[in-house]
Z-matrix of the N, CA and C atoms (Angstrom, degrees):
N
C 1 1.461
C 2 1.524 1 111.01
N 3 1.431 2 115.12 1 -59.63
C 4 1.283 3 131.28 2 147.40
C 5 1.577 4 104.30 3 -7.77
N 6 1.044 5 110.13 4 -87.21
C 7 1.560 6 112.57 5 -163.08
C 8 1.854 7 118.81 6 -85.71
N 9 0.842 8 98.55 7 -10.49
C 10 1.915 9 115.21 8 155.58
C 11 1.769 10 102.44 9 -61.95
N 12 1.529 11 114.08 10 -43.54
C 13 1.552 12 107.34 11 -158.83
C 14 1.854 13 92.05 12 -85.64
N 15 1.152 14 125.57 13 -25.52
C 16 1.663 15 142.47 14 -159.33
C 17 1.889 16 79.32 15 -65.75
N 18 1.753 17 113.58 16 -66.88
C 19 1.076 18 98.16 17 -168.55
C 20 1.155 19 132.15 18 -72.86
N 21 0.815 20 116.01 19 -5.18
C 22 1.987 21 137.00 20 -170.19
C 23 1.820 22 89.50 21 -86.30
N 24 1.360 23 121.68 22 -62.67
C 25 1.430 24 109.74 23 -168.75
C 26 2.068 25 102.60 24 -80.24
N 27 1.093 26 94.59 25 -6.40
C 28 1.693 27 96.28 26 166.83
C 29 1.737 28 130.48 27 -52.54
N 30 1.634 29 74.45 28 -60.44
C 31 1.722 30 108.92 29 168.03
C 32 1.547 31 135.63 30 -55.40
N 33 1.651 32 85.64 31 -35.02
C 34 1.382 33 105.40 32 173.51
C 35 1.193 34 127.24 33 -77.99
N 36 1.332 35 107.76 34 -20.88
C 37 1.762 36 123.83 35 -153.17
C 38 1.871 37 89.02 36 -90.98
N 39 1.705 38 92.06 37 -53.14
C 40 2.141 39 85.99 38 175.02
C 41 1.443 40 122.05 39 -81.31
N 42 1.543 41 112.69 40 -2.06
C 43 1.391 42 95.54 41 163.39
C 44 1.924 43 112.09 42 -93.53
N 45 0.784 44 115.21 43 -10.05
C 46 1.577 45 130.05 44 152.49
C 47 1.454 46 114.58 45 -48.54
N 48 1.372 47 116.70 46 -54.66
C 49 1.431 48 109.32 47 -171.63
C 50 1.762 49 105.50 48 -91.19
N 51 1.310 50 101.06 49 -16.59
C 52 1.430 51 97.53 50 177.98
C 53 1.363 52 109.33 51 -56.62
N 54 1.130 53 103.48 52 -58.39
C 55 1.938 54 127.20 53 -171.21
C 56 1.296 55 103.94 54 -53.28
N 57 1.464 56 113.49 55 -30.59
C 58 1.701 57 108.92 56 179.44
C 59 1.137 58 127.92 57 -77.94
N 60 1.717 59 107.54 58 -33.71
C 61 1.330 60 131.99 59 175.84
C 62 1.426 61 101.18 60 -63.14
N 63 1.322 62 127.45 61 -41.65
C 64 1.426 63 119.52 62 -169.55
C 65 1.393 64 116.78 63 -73.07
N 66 1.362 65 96.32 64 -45.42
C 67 1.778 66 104.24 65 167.50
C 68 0.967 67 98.71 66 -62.03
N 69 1.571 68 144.74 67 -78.20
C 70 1.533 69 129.71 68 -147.59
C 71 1.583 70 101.28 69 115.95
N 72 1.439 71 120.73 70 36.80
C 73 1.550 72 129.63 71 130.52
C 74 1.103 73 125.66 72 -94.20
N 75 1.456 74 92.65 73 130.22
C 76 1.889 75 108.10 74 -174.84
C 77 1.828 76 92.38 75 -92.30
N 78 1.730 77 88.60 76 151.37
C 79 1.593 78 106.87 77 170.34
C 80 1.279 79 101.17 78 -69.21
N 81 1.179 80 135.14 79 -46.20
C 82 1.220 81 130.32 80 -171.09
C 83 1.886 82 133.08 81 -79.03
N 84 1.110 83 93.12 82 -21.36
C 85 1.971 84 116.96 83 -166.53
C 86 1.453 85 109.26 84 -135.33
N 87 1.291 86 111.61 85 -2.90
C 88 2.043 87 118.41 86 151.85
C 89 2.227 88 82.97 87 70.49
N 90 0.839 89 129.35 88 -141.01
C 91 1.588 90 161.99 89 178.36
C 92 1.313 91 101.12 90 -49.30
N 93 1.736 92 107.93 91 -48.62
C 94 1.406 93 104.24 92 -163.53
C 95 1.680 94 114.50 93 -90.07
N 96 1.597 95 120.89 94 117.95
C 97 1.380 96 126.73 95 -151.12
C 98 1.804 97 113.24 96 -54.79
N 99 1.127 98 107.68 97 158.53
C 100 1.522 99 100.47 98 172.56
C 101 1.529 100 127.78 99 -82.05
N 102 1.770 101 100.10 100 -30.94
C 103 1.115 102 106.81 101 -160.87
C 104 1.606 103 87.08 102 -110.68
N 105 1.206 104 137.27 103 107.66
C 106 1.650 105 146.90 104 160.90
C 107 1.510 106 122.98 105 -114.35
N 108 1.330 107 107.52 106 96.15
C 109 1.621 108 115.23 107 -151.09
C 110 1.408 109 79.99 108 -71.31
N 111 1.790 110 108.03 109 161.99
C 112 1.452 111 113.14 110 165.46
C 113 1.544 112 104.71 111 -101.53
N 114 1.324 113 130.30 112 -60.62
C 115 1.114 114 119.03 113 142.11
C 116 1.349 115 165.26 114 -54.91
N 117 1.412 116 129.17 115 131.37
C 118 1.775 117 116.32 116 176.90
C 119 1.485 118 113.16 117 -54.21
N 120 1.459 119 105.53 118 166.26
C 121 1.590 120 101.35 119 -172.84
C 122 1.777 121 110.08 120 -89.46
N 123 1.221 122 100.70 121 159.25
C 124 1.623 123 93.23 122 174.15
C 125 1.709 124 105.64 123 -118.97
N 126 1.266 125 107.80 124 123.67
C 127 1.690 126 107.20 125 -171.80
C 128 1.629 127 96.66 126 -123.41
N 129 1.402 128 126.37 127 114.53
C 130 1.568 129 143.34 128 166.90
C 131 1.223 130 106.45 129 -39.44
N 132 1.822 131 122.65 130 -42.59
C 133 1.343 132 131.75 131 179.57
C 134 1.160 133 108.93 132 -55.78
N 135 1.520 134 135.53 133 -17.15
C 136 1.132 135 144.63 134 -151.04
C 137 1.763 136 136.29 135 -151.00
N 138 1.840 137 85.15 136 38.78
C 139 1.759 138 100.73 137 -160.48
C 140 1.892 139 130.89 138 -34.62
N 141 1.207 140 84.47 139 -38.93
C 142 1.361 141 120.28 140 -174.55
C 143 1.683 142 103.70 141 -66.60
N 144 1.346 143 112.40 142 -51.51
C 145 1.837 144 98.92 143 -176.09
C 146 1.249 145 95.04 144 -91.81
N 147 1.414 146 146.06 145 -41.56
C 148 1.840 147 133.59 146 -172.49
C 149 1.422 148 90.64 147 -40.86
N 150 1.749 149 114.42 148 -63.35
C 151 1.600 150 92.15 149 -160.17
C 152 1.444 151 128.66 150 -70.06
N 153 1.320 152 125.82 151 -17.32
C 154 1.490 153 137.04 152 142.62
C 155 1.268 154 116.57 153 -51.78
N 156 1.293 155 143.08 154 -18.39
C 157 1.353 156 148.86 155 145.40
C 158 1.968 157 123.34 156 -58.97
N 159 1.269 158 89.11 157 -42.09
C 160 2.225 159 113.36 158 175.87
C 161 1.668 160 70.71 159 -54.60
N 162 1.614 161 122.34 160 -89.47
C 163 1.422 162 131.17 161 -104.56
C 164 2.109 163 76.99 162 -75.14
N 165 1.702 164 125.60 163 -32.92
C 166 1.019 165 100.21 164 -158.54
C 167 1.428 166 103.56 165 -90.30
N 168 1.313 167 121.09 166 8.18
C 169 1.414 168 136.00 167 175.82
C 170 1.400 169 111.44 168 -70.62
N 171 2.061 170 119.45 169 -50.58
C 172 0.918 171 139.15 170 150.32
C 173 1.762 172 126.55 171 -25.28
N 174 1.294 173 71.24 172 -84.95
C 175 1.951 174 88.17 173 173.06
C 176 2.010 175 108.61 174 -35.98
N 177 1.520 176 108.11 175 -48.98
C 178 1.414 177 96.09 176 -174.06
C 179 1.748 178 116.99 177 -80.50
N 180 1.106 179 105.92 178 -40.24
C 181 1.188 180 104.33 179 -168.45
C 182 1.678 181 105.81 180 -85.65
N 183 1.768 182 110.54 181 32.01
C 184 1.696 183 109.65 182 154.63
C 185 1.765 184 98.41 183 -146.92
N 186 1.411 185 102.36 184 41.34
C 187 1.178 186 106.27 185 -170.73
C 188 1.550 187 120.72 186 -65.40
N 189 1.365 188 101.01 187 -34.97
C 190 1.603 189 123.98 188 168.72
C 191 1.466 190 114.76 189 -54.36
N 192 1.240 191 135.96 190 -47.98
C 193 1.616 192 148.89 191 170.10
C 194 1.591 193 97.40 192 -62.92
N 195 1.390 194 110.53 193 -65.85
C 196 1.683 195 112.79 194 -177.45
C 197 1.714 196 97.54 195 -24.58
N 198 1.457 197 107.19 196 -85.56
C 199 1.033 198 114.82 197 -178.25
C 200 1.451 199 136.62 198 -40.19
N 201 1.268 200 113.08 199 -14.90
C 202 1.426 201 104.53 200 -177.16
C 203 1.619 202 103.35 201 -118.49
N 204 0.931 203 129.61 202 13.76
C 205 1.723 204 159.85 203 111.27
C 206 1.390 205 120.62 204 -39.22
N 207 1.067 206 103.46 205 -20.18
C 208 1.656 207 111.29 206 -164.96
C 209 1.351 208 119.33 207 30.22
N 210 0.995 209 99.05 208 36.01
C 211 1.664 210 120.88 209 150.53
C 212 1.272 211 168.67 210 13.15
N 213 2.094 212 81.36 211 -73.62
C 214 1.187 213 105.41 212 -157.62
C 215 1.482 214 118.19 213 -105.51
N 216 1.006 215 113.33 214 23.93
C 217 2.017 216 149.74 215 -178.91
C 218 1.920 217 80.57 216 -73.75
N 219 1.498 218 93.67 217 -64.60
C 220 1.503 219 111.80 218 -125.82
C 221 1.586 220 79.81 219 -88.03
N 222 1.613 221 134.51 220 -47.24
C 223 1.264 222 96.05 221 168.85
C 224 1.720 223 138.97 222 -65.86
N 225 0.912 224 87.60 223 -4.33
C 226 1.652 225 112.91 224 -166.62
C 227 1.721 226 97.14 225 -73.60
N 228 0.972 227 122.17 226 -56.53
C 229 1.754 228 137.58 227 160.12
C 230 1.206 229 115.90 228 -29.53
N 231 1.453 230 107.34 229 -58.61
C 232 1.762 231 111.87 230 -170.37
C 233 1.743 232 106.70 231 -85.87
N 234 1.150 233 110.69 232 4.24
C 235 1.616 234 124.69 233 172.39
C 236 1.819 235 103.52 234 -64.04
N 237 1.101 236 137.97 235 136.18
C 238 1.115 237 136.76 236 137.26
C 239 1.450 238 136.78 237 -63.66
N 240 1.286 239 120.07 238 142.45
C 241 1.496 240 98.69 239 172.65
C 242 1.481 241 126.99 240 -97.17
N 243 1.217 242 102.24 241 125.38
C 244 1.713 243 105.25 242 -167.49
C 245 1.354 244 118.52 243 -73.12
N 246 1.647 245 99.47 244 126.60
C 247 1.389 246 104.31 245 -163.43
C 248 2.223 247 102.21 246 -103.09
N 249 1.339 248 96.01 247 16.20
C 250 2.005 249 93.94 248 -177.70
C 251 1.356 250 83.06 249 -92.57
N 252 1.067 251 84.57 250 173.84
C 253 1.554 252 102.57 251 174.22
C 254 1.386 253 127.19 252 -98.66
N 255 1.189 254 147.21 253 159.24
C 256 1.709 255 139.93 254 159.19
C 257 0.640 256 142.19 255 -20.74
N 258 1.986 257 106.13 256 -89.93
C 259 1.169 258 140.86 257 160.02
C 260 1.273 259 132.59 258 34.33
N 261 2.086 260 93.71 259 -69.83
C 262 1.132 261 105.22 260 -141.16
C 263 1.680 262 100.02 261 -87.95
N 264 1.309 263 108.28 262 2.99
C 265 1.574 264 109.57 263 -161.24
C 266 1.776 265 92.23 264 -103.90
N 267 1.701 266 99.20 265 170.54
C 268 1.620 267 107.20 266 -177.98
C 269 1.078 268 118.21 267 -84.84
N 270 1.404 269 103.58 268 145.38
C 271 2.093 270 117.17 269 -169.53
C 272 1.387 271 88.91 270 -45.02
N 273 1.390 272 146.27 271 -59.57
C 274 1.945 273 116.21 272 -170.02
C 275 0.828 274 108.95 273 -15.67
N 276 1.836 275 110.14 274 -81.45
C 277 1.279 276 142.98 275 -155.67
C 278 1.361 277 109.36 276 -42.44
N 279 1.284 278 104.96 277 -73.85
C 280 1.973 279 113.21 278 175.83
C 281 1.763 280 105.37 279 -37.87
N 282 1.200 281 131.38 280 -57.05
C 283 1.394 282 136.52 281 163.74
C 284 1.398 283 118.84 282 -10.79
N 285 1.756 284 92.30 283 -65.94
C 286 1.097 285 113.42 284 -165.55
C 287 1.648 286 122.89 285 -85.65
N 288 1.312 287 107.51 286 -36.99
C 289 1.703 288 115.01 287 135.26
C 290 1.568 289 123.12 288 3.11
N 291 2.214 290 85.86 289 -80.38
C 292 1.447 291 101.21 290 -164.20
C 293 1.227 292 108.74 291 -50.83
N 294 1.973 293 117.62 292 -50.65
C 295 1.423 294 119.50 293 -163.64
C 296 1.252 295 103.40 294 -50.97
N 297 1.388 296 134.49 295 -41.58
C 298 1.526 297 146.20 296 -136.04
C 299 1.767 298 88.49 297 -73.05
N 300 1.434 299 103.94 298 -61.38
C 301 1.419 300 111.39 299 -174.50
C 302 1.348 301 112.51 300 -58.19
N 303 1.299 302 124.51 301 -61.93
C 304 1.067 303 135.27 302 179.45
C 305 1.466 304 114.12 303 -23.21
N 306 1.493 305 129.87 304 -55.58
C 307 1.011 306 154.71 305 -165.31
C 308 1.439 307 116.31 306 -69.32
N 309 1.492 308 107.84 307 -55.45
C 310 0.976 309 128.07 308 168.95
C 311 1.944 310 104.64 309 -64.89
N 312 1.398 311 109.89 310 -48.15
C 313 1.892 312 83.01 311 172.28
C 314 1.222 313 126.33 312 -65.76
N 315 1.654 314 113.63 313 -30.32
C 316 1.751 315 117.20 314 173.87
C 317 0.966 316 81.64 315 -20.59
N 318 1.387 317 114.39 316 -86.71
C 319 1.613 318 135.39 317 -103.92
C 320 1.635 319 106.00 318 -89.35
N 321 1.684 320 103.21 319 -7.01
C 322 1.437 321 101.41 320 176.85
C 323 0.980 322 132.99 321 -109.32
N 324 1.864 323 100.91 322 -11.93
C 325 1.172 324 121.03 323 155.54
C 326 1.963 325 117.25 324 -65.17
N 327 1.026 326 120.29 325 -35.64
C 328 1.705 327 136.05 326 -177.49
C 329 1.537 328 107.61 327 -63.30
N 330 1.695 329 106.55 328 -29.95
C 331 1.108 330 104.93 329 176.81
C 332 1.671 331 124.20 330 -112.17
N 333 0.912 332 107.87 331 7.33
C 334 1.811 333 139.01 332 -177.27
C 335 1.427 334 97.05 333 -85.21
N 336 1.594 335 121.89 334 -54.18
C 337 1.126 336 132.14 335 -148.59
C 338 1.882 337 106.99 336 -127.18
N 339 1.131 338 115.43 337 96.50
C 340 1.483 339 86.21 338 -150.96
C 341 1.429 340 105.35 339 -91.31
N 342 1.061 341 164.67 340 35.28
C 343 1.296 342 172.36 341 -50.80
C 344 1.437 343 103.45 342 -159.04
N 345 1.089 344 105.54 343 153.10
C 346 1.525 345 111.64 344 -151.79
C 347 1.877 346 86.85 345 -99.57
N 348 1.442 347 154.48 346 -86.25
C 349 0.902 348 150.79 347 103.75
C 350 1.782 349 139.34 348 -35.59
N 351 1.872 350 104.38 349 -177.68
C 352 1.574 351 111.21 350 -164.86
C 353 1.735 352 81.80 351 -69.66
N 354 1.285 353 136.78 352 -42.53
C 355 1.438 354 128.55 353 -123.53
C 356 1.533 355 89.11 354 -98.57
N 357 1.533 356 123.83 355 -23.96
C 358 1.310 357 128.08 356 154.24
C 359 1.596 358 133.27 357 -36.73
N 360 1.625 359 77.24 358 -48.65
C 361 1.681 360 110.01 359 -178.12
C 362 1.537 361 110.18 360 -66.08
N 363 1.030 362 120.10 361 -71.31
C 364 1.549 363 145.02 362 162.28
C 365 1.737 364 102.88 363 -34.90
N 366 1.310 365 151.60 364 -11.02
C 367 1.318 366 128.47 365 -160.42
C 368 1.597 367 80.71 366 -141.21
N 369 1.722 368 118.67 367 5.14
C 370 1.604 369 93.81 368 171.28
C 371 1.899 370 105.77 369 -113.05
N 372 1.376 371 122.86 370 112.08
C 373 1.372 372 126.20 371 -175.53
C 374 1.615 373 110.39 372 -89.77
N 375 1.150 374 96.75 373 25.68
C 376 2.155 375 96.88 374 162.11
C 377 1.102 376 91.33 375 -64.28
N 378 1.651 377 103.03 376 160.19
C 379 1.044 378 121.08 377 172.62
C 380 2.126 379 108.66 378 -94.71
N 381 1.416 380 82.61 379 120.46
C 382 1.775 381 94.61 380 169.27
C 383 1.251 382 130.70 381 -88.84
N 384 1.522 383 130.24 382 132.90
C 385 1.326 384 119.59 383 166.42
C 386 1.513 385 115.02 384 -117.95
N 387 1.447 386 118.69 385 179.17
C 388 1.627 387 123.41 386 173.48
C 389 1.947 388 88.61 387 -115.57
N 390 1.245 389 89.75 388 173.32
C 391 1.489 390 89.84 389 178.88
C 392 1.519 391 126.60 390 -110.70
N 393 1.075 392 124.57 391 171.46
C 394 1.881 393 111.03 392 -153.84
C 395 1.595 394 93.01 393 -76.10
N 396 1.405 395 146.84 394 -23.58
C 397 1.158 396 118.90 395 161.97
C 398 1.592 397 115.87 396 -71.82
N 399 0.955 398 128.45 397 -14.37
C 400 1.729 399 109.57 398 148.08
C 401 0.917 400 138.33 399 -79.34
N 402 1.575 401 108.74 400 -49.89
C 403 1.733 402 116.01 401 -172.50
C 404 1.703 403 98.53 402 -74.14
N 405 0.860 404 143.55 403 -33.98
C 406 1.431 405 130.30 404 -177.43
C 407 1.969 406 114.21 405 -65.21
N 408 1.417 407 116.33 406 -62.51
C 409 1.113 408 93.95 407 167.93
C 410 1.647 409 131.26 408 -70.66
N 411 1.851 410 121.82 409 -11.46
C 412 1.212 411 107.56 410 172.37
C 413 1.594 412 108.63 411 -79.37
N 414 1.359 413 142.93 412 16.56
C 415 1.240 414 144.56 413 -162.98
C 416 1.777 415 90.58 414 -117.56
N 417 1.528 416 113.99 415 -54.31
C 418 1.650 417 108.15 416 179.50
C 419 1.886 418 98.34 417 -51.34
N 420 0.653 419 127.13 418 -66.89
C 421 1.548 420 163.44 419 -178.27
C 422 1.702 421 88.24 420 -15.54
N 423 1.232 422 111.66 421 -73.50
C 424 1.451 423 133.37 422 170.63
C 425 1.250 424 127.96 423 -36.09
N 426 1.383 425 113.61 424 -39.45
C 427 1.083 426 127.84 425 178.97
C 428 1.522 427 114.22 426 -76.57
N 429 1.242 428 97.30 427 -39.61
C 430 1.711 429 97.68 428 170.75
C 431 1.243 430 128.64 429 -71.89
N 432 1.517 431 119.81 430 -50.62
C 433 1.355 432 114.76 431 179.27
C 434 1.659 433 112.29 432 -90.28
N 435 1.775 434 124.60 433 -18.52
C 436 0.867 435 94.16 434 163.53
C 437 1.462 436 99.54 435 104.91
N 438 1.175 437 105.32 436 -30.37
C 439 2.013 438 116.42 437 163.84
C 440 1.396 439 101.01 438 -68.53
N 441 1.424 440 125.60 439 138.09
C 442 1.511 441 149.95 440 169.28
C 443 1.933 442 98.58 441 -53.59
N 444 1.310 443 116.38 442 141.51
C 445 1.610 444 120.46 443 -169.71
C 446 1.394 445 84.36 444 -77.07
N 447 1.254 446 125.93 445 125.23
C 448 2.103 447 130.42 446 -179.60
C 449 1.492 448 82.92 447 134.04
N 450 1.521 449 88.76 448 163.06
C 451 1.017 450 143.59 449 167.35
C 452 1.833 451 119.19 450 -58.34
N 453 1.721 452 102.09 451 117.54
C 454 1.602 453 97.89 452 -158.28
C 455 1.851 454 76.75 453 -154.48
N 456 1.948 455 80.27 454 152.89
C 457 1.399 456 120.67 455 -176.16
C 458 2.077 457 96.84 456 -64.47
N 459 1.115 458 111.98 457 -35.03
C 460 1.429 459 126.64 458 166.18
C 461 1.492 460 110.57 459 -47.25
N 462 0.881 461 103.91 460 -50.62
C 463 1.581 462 104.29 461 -164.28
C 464 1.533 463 106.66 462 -105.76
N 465 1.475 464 129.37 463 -50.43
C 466 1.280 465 134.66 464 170.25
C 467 1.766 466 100.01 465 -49.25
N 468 1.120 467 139.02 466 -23.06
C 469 1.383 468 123.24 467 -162.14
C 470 1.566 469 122.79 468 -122.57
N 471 2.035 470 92.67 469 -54.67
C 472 1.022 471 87.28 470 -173.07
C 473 2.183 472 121.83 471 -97.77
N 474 1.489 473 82.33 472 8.18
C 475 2.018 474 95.75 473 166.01
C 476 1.153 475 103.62 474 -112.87
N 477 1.237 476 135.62 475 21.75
C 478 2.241 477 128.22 476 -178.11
C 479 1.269 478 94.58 477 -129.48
N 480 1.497 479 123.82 478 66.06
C 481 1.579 480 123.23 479 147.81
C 482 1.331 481 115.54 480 -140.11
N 483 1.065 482 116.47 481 -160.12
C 484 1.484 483 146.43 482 178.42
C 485 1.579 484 135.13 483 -170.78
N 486 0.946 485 113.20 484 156.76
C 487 1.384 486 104.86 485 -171.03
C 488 1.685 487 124.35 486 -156.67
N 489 1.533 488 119.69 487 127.18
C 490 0.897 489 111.07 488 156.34
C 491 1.528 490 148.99 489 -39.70
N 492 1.058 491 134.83 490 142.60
C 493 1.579 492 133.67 491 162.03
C 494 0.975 493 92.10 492 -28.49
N 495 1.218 494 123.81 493 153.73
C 496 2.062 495 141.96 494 144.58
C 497 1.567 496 123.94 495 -67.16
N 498 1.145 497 124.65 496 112.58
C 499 1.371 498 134.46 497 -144.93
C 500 1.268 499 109.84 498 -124.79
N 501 1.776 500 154.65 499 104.28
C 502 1.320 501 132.99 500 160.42
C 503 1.394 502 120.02 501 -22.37
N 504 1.571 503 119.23 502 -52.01
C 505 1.465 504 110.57 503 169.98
C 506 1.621 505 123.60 504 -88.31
N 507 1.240 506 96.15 505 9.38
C 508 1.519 507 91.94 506 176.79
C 509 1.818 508 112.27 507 -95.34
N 510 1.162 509 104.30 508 139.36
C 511 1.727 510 104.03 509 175.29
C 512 1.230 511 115.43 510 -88.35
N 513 1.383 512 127.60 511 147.59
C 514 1.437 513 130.39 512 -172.35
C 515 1.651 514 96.81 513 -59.17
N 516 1.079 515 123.17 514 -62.14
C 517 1.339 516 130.05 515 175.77
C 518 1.725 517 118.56 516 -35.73
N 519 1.269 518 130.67 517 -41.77
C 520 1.216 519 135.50 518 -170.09
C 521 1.915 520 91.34 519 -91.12
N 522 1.336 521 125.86 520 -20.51
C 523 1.687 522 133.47 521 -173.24
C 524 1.896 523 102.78 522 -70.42
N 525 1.461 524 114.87 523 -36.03
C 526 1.464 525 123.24 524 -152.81
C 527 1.479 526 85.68 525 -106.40
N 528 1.365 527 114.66 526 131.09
C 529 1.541 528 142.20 527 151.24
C 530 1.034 529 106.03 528 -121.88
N 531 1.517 530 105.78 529 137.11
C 532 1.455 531 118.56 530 165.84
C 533 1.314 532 107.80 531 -77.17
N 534 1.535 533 112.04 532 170.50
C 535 1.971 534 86.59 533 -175.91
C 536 2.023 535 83.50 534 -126.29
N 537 1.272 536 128.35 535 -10.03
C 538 1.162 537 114.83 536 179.06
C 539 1.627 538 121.49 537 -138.71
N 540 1.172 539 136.04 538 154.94
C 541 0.906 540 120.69 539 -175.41
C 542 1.845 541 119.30 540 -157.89
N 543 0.708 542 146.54 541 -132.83
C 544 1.502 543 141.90 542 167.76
C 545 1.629 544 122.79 543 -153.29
N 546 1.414 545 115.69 544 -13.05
C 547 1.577 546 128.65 545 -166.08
C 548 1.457 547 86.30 546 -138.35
N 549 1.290 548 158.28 547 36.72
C 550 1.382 549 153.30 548 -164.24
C 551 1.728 550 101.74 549 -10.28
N 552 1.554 551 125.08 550 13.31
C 553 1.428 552 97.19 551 166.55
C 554 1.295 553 129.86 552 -94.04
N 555 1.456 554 113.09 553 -171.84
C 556 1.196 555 116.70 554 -150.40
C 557 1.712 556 88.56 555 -83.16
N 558 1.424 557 110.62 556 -40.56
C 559 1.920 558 109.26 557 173.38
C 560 1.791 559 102.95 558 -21.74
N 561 1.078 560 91.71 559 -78.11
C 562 1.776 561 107.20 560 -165.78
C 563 1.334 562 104.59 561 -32.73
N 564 1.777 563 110.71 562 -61.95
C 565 1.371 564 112.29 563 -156.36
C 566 1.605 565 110.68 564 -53.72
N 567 1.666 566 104.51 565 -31.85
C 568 1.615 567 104.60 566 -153.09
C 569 2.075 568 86.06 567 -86.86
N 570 1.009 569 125.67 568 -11.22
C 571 1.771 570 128.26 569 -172.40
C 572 1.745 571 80.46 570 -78.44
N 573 1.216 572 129.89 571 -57.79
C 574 1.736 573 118.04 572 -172.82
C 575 1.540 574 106.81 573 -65.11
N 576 1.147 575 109.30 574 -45.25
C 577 1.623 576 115.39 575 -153.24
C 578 1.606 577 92.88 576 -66.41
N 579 1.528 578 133.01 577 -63.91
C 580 1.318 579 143.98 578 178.84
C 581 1.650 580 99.42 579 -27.57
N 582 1.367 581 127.97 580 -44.50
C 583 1.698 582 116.47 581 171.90
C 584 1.032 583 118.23 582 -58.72
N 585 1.287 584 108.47 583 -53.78
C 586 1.798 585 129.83 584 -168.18
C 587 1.349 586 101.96 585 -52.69
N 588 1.320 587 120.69 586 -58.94
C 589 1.613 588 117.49 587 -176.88
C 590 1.760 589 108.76 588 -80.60
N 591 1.374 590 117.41 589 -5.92
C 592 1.538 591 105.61 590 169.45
C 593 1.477 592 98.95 591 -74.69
N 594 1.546 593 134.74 592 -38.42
C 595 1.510 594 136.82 593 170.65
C 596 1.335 595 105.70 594 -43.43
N 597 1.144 596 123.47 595 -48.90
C 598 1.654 597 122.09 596 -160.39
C 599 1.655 598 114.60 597 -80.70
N 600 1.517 599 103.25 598 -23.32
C 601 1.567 600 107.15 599 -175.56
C 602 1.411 601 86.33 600 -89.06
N 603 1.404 602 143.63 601 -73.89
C 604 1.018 603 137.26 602 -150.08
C 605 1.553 604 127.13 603 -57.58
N 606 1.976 605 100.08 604 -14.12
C 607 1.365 606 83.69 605 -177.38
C 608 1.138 607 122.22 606 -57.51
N 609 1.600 608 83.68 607 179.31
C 610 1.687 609 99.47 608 -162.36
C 611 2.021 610 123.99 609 -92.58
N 612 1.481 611 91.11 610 -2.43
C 613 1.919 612 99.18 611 -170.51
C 614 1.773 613 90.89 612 -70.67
């Protein structure tokens, strides 16, 4: 009986990790990914998109200043629209893409539209657009992973960190950086970070 139940919870345990692996839960980091590049890649083979990668590398990681500059119209303008394709690069990267864009439409939409509140938002039926250097690559973007072109708890949470090694004296809390944000305060960071580390306690190994 004993060893009837050994194989039964045997079976169970790798069709468990199978199912996770396929989805894209880690034993170790639950939802929240393992591998979350901070940077885009830079490929020599490929002069032309690395440096369109720098400027959107740029643009995010001063996204907070952009914005309170009001800005982000005007970088958004001098953006090109990228005519390569995705594809060909690694699921991080594409991930990390989406957030990049994503972020960048919030924030250009918030300032496009200046609306006082949602209920503001909600009672005006003009018709809105994003502009073809956004909506075109967050639409390729879409297609791949399958995330809606906007702004998602997916992408805002569980691809915008970083993390220290694991340390006896280190605290899980002092390990998790957010890596992006929109108000550079500390409010925001700890409203993302509070998910990120509910992923990390809860996993499941």
């Amino acid at each position: 009986m004993m060893e009837a139940c050994s194989v039964v919870i045997s079976e169970s345990e790798k069709l468990t990790k199978t199912l996770m692996e396929r989805h894209g839960v880690s034993l170790k980091t639950g939802f929240l990914t393992e591998n979350c590049p901070r940077m885009l890649p830079v490929n020599i083979a490929n002069l032309e998109r690395s440096k369109y990668f720098n400027t959107l590398s740029r643009i995010i990681y001063g996204l907070g200043h952009i914005i309170e500059r009001e800005d982000v119209d005007k970088e958004v303008q001098e953006l090109r629209v990228p005519k390569w394709p995705f594809d060909d690069l690694d699921l991080p990267v594409i991930f990390r893409l989406q957030l990049i864009y994503s972020m960048i439409a919030h924030s250009w939409f918030i300032e496009k539209y200046k609306y006082k509140n949602v209920s503001e938002l909600m009672r005006d039926d003009s018709v809105k657009y994003l502009p073809p250097q956004l909506a075109v690559p967050l639409w390729k973007l879409s297609q791949i992973t399958g995330i809606a072109p906007s702004m998602s708890y997916c992408l805002y949470s569980l691809w915008n960190y970083y993390s220290f090694p694991s340390g006896k004296s280190i605290e899980l809390e002092d390990r998790i950086h957010v890596l992006h944000t929109f108000t550079n305060t500390v409010d925001e960071k700890w409203f993302v970070k509070i998910h990120q580390m509910v992923e990390i306690i809860i996993e499941p190994a």
